[in-house]
N, C-alpha and C positions, 0 to 999 in steps of 0.2 A: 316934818318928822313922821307923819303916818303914809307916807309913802315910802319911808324905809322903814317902817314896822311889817304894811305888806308884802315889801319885797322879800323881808327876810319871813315872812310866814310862807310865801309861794316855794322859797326853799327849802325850808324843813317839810312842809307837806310833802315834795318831791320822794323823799323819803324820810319816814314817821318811823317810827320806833321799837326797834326789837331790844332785847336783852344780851348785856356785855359781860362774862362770866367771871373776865378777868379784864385788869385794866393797868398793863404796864406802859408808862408812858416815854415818849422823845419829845426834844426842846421844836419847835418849828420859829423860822427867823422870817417876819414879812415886813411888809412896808410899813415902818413903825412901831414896829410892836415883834416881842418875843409869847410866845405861850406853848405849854406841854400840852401833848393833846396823846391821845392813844395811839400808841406804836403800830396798832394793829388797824386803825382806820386811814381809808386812804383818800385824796382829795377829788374833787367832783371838778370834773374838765370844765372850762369855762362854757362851750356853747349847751351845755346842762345848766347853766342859772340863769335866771331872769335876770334882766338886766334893771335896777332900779333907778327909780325916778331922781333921788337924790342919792349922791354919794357914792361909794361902790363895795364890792363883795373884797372883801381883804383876806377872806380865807371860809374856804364851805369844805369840811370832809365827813367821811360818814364810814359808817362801821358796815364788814362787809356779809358779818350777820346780816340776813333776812329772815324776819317772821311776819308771816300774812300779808307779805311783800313789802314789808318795808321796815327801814334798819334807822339805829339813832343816828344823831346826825349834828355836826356842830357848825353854826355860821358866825363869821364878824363880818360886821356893816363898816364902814367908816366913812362916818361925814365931816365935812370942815364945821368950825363954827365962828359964828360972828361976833359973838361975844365972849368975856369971860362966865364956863358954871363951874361948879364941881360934878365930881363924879358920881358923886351922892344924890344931887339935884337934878340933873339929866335922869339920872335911873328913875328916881320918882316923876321927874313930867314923861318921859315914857310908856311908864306903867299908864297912867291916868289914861293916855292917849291907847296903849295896848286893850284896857278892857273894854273900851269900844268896838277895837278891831277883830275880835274874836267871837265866834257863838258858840252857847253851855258853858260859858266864862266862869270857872273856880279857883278862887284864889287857895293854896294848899299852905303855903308859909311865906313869911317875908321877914328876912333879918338884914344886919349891919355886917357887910365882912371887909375885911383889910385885906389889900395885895400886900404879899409877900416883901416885892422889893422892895416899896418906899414907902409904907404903911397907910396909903391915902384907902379910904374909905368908900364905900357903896351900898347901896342898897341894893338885894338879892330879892329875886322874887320867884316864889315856886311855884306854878298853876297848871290847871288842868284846861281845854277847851280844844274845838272844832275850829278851823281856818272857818269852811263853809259847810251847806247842809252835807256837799259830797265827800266830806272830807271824816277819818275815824278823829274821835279825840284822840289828845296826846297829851303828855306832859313835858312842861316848859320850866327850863330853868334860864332865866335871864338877868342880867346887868350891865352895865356899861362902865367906860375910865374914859378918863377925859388926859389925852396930851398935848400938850401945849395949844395947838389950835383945832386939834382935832378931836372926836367922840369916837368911842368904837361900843359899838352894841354886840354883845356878846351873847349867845343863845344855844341852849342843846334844846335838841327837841329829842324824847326819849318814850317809848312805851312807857303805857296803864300800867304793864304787871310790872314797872321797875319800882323795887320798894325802898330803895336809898341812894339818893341823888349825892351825898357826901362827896362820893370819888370824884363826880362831876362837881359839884363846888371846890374842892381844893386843885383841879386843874382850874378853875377860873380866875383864881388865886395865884396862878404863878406868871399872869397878865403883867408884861412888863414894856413900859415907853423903852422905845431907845430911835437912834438915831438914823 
């Protein structure tokens, strides 16, 4: 698991986080999963992501705002799993596993939200930290859902001055299994 914790930090630092002034969204259809994400951000070509140790990139787009080079950015990880968790339970052994992986590690908020489609539960975590020393801080909103055998870790990486993560929580919320 903390090899798709890095993976997915080497891609949000690729590009870190400017501010979205507006935020209308479209449905995106991927392997497994349904989610809105902003109409106005566009997806990052494959030989632009690291390729990670476990699992893989199910979806990296990014706003085409740039401020001090670098614009928000949303990634899903998806990895198999071997056992039965919840969605709620992965989020929190994550977390545990994230605040290692991070420097100037601050935790900003952490709540319970429910998806939309079939009310299953997670934990949300909002934080602030550095991938490495080379790297600016940023703020992180993260969660994950668990479908059937698989996890999808879900991530905006967003600039310091964004002062309301909401719009980005309630897209993470329209996170839907399908077939």
């Amino acid at each position: 698991m903390n090899k798709i914790i890095l993976a997915s930090s080497l891609f949000l630092l690729i590009s870190c986080g400017a501010t979205t002034t507006t935020l209308n969204s479209t449905s995106f259809k991927g392997s497994g999963f349904t989610i809105d994400i902003p109409s106005t951000w566009i997806a990052v070509e494959k030989p632009a992501l690291p390729v990670p140790a476990q699992g893989s990139i199910a979806l990296a787009v990014t706003s085409t705002d740039i401020v001090s080079g670098y614009a928000n950015n949303m990634s899903i990880l998806k990895g198999g799993l071997t056992e039965a968790i919840t969605s709620k339970d992965y989020s929190i052994t994550n977390y545990v596993h994230t605040t290692a992986a991070y420097l100037d590690f601050v935790k900003l908020d952490e709540k319970v939200i429910r998806f939309t489609e079939d009310n299953d539960t997670s934990n949300l975590y909002i934080f602030e930290a550095k991938y490495n020393t080379n790297t600016p801080k940023q703020k992180f909103i993260q969660t994950s859902k668990v479908c059937d055998n698989n996890v999808y870790l879900i991530t905006f990486g967003l600039g310091l001055t964004t002062a309301s993560t909401t719009k980005y929580e309630d897209l993470i919320k329209t996170f839907t299994c399908s077939q």
